[in-house]
BAVEXMI-651578 format. One record per residue (C-alpha): x, y, z; residue number from 1. Coordinates in nm, 2 decimals, decimal comma. Layout:
BEGIN
      X      Y      Z num
      X      Y      Z NUM
...
! end
This chain:
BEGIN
      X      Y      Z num
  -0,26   0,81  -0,39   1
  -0,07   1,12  -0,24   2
   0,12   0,88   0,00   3
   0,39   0,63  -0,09   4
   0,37   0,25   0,10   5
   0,62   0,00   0,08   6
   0,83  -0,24   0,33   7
   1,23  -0,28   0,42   8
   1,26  -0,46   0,13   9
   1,12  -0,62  -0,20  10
   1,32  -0,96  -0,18  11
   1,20  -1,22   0,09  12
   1,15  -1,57  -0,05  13
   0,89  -1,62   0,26  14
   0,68  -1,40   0,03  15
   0,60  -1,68  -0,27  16
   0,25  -1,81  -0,24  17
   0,13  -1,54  -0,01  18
   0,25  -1,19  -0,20  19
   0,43  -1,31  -0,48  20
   0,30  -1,59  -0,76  21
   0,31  -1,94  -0,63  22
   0,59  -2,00  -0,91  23
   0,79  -1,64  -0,88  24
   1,16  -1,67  -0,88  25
   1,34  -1,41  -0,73  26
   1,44  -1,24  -1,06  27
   1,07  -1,13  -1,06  28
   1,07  -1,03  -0,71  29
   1,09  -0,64  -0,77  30
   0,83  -0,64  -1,08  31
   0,57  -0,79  -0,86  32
   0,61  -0,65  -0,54  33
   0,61  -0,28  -0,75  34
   0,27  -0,38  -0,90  35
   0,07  -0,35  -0,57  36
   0,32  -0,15  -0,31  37
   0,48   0,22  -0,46  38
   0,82   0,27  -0,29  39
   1,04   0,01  -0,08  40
   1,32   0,09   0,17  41
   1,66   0,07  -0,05  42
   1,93  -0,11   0,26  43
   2,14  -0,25   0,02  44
   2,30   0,05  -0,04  45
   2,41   0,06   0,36  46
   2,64  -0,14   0,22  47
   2,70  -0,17  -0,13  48
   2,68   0,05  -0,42  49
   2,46  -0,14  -0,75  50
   2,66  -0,18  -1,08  51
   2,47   0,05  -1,33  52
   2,34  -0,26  -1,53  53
   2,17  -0,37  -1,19  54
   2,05  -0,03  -1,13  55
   1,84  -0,01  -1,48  56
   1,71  -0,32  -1,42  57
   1,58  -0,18  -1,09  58
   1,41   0,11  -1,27  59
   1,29  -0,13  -1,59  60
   1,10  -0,36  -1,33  61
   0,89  -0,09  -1,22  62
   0,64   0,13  -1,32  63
   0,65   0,54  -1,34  64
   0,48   0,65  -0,97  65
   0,74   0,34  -0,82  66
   0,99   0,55  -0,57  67
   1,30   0,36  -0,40  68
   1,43   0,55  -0,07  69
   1,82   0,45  -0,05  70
   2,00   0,49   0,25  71
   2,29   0,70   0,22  72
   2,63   0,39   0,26  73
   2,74   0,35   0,60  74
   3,11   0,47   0,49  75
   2,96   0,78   0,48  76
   2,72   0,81   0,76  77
   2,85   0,60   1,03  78
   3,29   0,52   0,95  79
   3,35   0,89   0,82  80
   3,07   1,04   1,08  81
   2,96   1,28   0,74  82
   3,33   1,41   0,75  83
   3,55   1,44   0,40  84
   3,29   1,21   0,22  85
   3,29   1,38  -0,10  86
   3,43   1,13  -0,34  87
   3,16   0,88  -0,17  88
   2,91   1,06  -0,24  89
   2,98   1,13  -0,52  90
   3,00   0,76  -0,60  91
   2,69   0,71  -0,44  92
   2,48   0,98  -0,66  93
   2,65   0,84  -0,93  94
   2,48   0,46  -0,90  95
   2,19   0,60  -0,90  96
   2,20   0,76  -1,16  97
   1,98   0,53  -1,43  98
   1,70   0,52  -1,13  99
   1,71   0,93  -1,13 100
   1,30   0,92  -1,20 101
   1,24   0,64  -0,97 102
   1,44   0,78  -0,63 103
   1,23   0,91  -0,35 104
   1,36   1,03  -0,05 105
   1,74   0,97   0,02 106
   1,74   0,86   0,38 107
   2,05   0,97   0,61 108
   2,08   0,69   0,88 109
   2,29   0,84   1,17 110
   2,42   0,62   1,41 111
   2,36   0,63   1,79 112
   2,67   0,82   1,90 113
   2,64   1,09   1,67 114
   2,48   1,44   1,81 115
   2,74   1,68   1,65 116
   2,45   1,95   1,45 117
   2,71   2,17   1,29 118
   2,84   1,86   1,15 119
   2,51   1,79   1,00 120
   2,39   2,12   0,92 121
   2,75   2,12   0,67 122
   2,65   1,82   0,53 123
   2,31   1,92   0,42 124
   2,42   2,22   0,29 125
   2,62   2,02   0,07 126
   2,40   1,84  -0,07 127
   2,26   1,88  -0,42 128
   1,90   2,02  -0,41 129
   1,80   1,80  -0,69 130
   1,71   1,56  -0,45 131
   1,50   1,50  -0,13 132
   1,62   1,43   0,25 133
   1,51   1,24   0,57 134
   1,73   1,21   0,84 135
   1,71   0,92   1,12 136
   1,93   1,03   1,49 137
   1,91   0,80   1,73 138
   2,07   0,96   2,03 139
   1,87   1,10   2,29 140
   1,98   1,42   2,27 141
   1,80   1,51   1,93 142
   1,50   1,37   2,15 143
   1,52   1,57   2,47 144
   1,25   1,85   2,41 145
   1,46   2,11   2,47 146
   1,79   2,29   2,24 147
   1,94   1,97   2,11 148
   1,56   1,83   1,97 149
   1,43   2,23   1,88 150
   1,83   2,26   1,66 151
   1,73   1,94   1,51 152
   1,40   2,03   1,39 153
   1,51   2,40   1,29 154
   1,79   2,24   1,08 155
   1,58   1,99   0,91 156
   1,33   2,30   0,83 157
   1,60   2,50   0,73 158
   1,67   2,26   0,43 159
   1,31   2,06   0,34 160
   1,42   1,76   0,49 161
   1,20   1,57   0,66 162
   1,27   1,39   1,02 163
   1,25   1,02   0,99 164
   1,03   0,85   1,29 165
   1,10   0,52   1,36 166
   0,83   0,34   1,58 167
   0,95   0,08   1,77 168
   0,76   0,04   2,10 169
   0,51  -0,22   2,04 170
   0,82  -0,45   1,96 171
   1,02  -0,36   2,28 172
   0,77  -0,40   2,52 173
   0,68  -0,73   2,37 174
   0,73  -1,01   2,61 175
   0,90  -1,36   2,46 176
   1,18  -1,60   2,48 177
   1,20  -1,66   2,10 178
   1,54  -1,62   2,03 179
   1,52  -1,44   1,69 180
   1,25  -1,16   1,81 181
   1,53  -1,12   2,12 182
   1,83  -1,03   1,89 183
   1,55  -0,84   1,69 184
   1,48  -0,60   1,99 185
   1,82  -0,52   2,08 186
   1,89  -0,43   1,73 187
   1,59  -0,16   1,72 188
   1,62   0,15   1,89 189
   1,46   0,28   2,18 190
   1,36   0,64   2,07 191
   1,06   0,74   2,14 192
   0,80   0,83   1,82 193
   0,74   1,21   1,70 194
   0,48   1,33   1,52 195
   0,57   1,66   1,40 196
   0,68   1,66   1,03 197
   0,98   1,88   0,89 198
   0,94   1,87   0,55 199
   0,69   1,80   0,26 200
   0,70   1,39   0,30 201
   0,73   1,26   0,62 202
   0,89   0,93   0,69 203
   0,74   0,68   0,88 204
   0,90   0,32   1,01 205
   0,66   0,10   1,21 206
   0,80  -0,20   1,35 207
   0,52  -0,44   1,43 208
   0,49  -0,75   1,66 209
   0,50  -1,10   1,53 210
   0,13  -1,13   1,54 211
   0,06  -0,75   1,38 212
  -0,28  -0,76   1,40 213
  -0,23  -0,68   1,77 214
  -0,09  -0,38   1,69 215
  -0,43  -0,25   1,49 216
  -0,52   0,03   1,70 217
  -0,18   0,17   1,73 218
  -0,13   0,14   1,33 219
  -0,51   0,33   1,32 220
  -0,37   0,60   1,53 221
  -0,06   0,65   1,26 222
  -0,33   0,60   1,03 223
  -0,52   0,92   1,16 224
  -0,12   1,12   1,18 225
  -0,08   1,01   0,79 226
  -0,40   1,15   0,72 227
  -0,36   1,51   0,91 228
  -0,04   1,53   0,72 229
  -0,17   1,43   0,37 230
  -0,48   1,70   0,41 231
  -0,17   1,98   0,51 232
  -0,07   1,89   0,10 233
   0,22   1,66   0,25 234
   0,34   1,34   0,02 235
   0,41   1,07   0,40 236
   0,62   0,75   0,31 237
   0,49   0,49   0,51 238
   0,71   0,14   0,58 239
   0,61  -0,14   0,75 240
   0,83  -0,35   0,92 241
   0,72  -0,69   1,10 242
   0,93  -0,84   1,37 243
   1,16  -1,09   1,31 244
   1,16  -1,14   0,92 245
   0,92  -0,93   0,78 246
   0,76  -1,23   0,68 247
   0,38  -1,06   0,70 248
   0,51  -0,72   0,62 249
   0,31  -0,71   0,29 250
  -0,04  -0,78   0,46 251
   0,05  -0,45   0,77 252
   0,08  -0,25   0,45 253
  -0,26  -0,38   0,33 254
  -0,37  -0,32   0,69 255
  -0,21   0,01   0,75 256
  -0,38   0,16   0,41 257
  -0,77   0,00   0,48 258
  -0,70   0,19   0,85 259
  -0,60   0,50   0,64 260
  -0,92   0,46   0,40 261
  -1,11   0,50   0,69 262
  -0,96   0,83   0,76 263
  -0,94   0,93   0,37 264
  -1,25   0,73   0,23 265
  -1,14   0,85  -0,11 266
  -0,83   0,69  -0,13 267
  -0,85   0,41  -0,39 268
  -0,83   0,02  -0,24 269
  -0,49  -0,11  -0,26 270
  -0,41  -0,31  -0,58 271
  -0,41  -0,70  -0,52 272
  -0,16  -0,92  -0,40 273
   0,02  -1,08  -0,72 274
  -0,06  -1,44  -0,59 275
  -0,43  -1,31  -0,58 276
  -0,37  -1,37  -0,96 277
  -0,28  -1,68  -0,99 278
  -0,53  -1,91  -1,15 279
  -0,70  -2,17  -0,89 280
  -0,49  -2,48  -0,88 281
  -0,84  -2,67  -0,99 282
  -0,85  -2,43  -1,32 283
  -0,48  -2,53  -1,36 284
  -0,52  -2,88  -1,30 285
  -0,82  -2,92  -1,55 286
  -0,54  -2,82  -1,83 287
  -0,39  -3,14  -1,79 288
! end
């Protein structure tokens, strides 16, 4: 569909009954969540690295235009700041090795201290070309609109990475005294959104409210940005994120790609939710 779609994650047990089968166990998770959205945030790889056996059963459970987007580990981006990470990566490329038809964009997470661009620009040139690059900063420095933001930008051109934009503001300036959307908020970044794109797939994150829906006219003005890059022969990864739990994340994907239809009317419909397979309860009840 010349754009990828996808959430934070594919495992959420909130899920079962409104995207998943009524009766899905979390071994079926990934199959089901790959049969209506094409690529998923990979975070678990912040953290830890997936055996080999876990990593084919990643790639068996989904189908040929499925893309995963791992983040590079946090050993590498954020305790060694990108310095004398060699064997890691190494280690990293090498888990993902059975998925090597399935990877998307690798997405290079930078935490909000770092602003060193020589450090960054020897990173990426070390990189094999094989694969594809975003880069998230979150210091205010790569957001300034002067030498540190133009460096950033020129660097990310330099190599065909693209720039990730993470869209938080409808979430910060949310008013509430739920305790979990609180810790959620100081968690998120306060960077403000850009809309130029670096590379040949842009990378979108949208954080949404609690109550999405609200944020419809924002998500149709992304909607219109996705477009314009699509029509320039870019391939956008889009993820939707929904404050606290991503509990509706699955139905702002649905949302986000009917607001995009409306700008691309020939995109096809979005495949249907798995549980909008399951046979009616009555039809299953008359079997007995």
């Amino acid at each position: 569909m010349n754009y990828y779609l996808g959430c934070p994650m594919w495992s959420n047990k909130a899920w079962v009954g409104k995207f998943f089968g009524r009766d899905t166990k979390a071994a079926g998770y990934l199959k089901q969540y790959a049969r209506t959205l094409s690529s998923v945030e990979g975070n678990t790889t912040i953290y830890a690295l997936p055996k080999r056996e876990l990593a084919q059963k990643w790639r068996d459970a989904t189908p040929a235009h499925f893309r995963f987007t791992f983040k590079f580990p946090k050993v590498i981006s954020h305790d060694l700041a990108l310095q004398e990470c060699g064997r890691e990566l190494d280690q990293f490329l090498a888990a993902l090795t059975p998925l090597h038809d399935r990877l998307g964009t690798l997405f290079l997470q930078l935490p909000h201290t770092f602003t060193n661009i020589d450090r960054l620009a020897r990173f990426l040139s070390g990189l094999p070309r094989e694969f594809h690059y975003a880069v998230e900063v979150r210091n205010r420095y790569f957001f300034d609109g002067g030498h540190g933001e133009e460096d950033f930008v020129c660097l990310l051109r330099e190599f065909q990475a693209d720039r990730v934009i993470f869209d938080t503001h409808r979430l910060l300036t949310f008013e509430t005294s739920d305790a979990s959307i609180l810790d959620a908020k100081k968690r998120k970044p306060k960077m403000p959104p850009r809309t130029l794109a670096t590379g040949p797939a842009p990378f979108l994150r949208y954080v949404g409210r609690p109550d999405f829906r609200e944020d419809t006219s924002v998500l149709d003005g992304w909607a219109a940005v996705t477009a314009a890059w699509i029509r320039e022969g870019r391939t956008p990864y889009v993820f939707m994120h929904q404050a606290p739990d991503d509990d509706f994340a699955p139905e702002m994907c649905r949302l986000f790609h009917e607001l995009l239809r409306g700008h691309l009317p020939e995109l096809p419909q979005l495949p249907p939710f798995p549980c909008e397979s399951d046979p009616p309860i009555a039809h299953q009840l008359s079997l007995f």
